[in-house]
N, C-alpha and C positions, 0 to 999 in steps of 0.2 A: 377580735376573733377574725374579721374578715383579712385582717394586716398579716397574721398569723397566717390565713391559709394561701393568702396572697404570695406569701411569700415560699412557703412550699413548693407551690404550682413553677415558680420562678428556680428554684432548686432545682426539681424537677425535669423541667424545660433544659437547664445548663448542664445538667447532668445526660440528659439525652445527646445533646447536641455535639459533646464532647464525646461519648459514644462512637454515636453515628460520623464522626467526621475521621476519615482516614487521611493520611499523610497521600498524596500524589506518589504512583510508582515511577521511580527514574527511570524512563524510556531514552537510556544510550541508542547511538546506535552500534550495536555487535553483532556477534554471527550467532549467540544464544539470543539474542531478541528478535532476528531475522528470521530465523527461521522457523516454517510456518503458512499455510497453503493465501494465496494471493485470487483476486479476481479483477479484471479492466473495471473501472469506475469512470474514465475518461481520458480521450486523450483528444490532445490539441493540436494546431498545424499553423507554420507561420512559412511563408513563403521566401519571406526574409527577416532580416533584423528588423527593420519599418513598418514590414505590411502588419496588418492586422489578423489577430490570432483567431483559427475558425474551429469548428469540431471536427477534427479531423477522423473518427472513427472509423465511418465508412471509405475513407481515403487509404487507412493503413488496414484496418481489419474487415474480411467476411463475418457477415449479421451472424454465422453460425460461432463463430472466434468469440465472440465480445462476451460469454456466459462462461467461458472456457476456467478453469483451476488451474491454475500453477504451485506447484509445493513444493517449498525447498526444504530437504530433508538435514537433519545433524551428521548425515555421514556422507556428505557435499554431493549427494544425486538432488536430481529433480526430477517431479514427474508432472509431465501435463496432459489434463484430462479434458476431452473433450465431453463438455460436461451441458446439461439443458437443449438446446438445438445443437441437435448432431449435421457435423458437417460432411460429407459425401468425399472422399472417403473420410473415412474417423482420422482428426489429426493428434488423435494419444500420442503421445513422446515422451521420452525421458532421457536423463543428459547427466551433466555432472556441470558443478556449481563451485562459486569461490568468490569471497572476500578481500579486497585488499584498499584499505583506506576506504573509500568511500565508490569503489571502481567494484563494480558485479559482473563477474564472468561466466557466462554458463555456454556451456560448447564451444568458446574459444572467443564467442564473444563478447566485447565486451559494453556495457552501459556507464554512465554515472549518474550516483544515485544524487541528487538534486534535495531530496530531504525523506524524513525518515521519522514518525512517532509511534512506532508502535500499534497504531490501527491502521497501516499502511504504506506506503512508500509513491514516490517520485521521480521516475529517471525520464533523460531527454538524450535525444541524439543530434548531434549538426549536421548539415549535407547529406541530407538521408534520402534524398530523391535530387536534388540540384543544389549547387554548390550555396551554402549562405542559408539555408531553409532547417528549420527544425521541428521534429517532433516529440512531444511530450505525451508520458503517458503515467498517468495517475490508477498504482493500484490500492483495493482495500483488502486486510485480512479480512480469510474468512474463519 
């Protein structure tokens, strides 16, 4: 009897599991997975190729910037919300947006996206304060 309910339990148990277990969504990256409102989660600063990578947040962004939303919309606007600590004046904007390979363009300018899962994104820029120096900025959907 106990072999019997032993084995139930085990049914059971495999049967659940099979359930409960989804297939992984494919996170391409496209402009239907893209789009979708963003927040700073980190960004980094190298002085050059060699030196070593620091936090550069308060280097490129005001404390009031770093809570800030960015939302890139399906009909290629964006809007960004100065959102949590308001920054003096309010830096609200909105723009227009675009895709191409893996280059993100929004107001003319442009980034490259460095990586891309679907809970976020990664672009980096070179020379962005002195020639050889780059900075990375790690965002997360919200």
């Amino acid at each position: 009897m106990k072999d019997v309910n032993r084995f139930f339990i085990i049914a059971i148990a495999s049967t659940f599991s099979f359930i409960s277990c989804k297939k992984k969504d494919n996170c391409s990256f496209s402009e239907s997975n893209f789009v979708g409102s963003y927040k700073i989660e980190s960004v980094t600063y190298k002085m050059s190729a060699t030196s070593p990578e620091i936090d550069g947040t308060s280097f490129i962004f005001d404390p009031c910037e770093v809570d800030d939303i960015t939302t890139f919309n399906t009909n290629h606007t964006y809007t960004y919300t100065d959102a949590g600590t308001q920054c003096t004046p309010p830096g609200d904007d909105t723009g227009t947006w675009s895709l191409n390979g893996n280059t993100l363009t929004f107001d003319g300018a442009q980034q490259n996206i460095d990586s891309f899962d679907c809970t976020g994104f990664v672009f980096s820029q070179t020379d962005y304060d002195t020639p050889g120096d780059k900075v990375t900025v790690k965002l997360k959907r919200q």
